[in-house]
N, C-alpha and C positions, 0 to 999 in steps of 0.2 A: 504494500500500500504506500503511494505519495502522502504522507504526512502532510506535507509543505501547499501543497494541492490542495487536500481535503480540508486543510486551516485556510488558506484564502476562499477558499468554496464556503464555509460556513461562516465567515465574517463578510463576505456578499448577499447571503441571503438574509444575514440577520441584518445588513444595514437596509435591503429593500421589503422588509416588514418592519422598518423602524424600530427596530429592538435597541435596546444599548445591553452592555455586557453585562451590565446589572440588572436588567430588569430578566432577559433571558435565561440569568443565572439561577434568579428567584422560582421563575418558572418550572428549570429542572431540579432544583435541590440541590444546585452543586455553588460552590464561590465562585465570585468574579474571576479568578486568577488561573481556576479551573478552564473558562471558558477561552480568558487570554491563552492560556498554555496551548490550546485546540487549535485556535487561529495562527497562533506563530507556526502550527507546526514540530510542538516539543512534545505532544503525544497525543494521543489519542481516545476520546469519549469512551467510558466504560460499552461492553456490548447490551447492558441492562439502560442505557438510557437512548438508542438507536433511533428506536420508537418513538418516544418522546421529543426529543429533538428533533426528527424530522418532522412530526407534526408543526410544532413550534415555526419550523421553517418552511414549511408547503412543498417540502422535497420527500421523495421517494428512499427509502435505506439504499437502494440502487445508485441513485445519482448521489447521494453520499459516501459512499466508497469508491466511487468514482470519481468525484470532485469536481461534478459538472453535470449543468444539466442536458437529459436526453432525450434523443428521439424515441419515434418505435422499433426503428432499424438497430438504431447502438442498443436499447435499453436488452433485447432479448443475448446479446452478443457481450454485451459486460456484463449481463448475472453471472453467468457459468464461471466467468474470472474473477467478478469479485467472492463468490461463494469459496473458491478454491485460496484466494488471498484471505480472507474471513477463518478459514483454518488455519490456515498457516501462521496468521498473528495470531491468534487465540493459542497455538501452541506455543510459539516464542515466547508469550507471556506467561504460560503456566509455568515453563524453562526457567524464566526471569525470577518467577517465585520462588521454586523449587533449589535454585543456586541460591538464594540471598538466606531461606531456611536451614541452608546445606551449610554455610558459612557460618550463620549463628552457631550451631549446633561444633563446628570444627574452634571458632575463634572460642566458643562459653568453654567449651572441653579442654584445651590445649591451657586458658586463663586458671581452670581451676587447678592443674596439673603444676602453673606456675605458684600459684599464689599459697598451696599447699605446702610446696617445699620450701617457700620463705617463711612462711606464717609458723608453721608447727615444728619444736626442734627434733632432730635426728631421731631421739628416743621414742618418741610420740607415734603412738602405732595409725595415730589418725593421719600424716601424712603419708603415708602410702596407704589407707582406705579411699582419701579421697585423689590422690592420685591416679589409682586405678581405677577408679569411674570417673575422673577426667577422661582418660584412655578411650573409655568405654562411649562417653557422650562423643570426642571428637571422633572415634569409628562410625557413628552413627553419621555423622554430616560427611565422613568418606564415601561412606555407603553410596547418602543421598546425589553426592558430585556423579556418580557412575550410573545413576539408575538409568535402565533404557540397557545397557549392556545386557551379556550373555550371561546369566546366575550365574554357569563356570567362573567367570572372570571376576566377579563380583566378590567369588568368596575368596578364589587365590589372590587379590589385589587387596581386599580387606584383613585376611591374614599376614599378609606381606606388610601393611601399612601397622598391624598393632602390635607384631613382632618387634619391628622397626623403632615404633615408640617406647615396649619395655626396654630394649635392649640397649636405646636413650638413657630410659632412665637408672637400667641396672650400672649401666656406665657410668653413671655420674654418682650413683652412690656408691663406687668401689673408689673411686677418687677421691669422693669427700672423705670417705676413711682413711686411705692410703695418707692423702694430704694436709687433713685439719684432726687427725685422730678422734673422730667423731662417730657414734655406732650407727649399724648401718639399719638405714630407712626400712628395708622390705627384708629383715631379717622375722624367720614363722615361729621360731621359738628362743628364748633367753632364759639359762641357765645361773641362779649366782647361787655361790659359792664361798662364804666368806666376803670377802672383798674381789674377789674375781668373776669374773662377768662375761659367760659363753655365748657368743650368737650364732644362730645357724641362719643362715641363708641356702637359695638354693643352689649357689656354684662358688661361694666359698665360705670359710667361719672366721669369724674375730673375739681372742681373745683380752679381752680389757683386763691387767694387772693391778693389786692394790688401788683400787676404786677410789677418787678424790685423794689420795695422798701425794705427798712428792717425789714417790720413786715409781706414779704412774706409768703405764706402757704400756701399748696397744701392739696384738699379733696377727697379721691374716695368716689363714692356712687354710688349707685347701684340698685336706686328708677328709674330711668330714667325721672325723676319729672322736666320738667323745664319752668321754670316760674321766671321770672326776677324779682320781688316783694322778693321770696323763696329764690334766690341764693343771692340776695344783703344782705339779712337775713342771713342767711348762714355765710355769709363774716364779720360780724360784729361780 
């Protein structure tokens, strides 16, 4: 569809019914700015007010997505094209919806994943709860980027894409260990001991030594070995 067309076509007829943009506006329930935007040509009349407008304007839905008025020779010869244009924008716009839903759902997801691992410290088992339904929500607005693909594709690309995100995140919490000796986020079970402090994760462990004192010391390993006899050993 000529946008640009179909906005000077409708600011013609509404000036030879003497309309002004306001009073027209009134008419369909929509703002002024609504109706400016029509005329410039910066979008398009919902397809629930078609009707109504073209009454308003003494025009046909026909010669409205046409952007001019017709004879009986054009009129039967531009249905069948604008019928076929009339799908075709009506899908682009459900697309238009469907990405900017898809983004919410990617940006809310990815934000809560962020805001998690600032907000909650290391220890705090709610940073990796709601990590991983960040994950979870931003998979969802993957999803939605793809739909219209082959389900194969869907699920190998969705897999791929929240693989991709743990293995983000398990990465950066083996660093944060390694580098700030801090315990690790998505560790399933913690063992103490006295003052020593077993984490198990599931592709490595971290032993924490004499717990808040000054001969503190943090161990990864990678045996998955545990055995309190081992790790007290360990600690000495």
């Amino acid at each position: 569809m000529n946008q640009e067309k179909i906005g000077k076509f409708i600011a013609s007829c509404r000036k030879e019914k003497k309309l002004t943009q306001n009073a027209l506006a009134e008419k369909l329930g929509v703002s002024n700015r609504a109706i400016s935007n029509w005329e410039n040509g910066k979008n398009m009349p919902d397809l629930s007010l078609f009707n109504d407008l073209c009454k308003e304007l003494g025009i046909t839905v026909n010669e409205l997505l046409s952007g001019e008025k017709l004879t009986k020779e054009k009129n039967i010869k531009k249905y069948e094209e604008n019928i076929a244009k009339t799908i075709y924008y009506t899908n682009q716009k459900i697309k238009q919806k469907d990405k900017i839903i898809a983004n919410c759902f990617l940006i809310f997801g990815l934000g809560i994943i962020f805001t998690a691992i600032m907000i909650f410290p290391s220890e705090s088992s709610w940073g990796s709860i709601y990590s991983i339904n960040g994950a979870f929500i931003s998979l969802i607005g993957f999803i939605l980027h793809h739909k219209g693909q082959s389900l194969k594709k869907i699920i190998i690309f969705s897999w791929m894409y929240f693989l991709t995100i743990m293995a983000i995140l398990f990465s950066l919490d083996y660093c944060n260990v390694l580098l700030n000796d801090e315990a690790p986020r998505f560790s399933y079970k913690t063992t103490t001991i006295n003052k020593t402090i077993y984490y198990d994760t599931l592709f490595y462990d971290v032993v924490r030594c004499d717990k808040d004192t000054i001969a503190e010391s943090w161990h990864i390993i990678s045996n998955h070995k545990y055995d309190e006899l081992y790790i007290m050993n360990y600690c000495d």
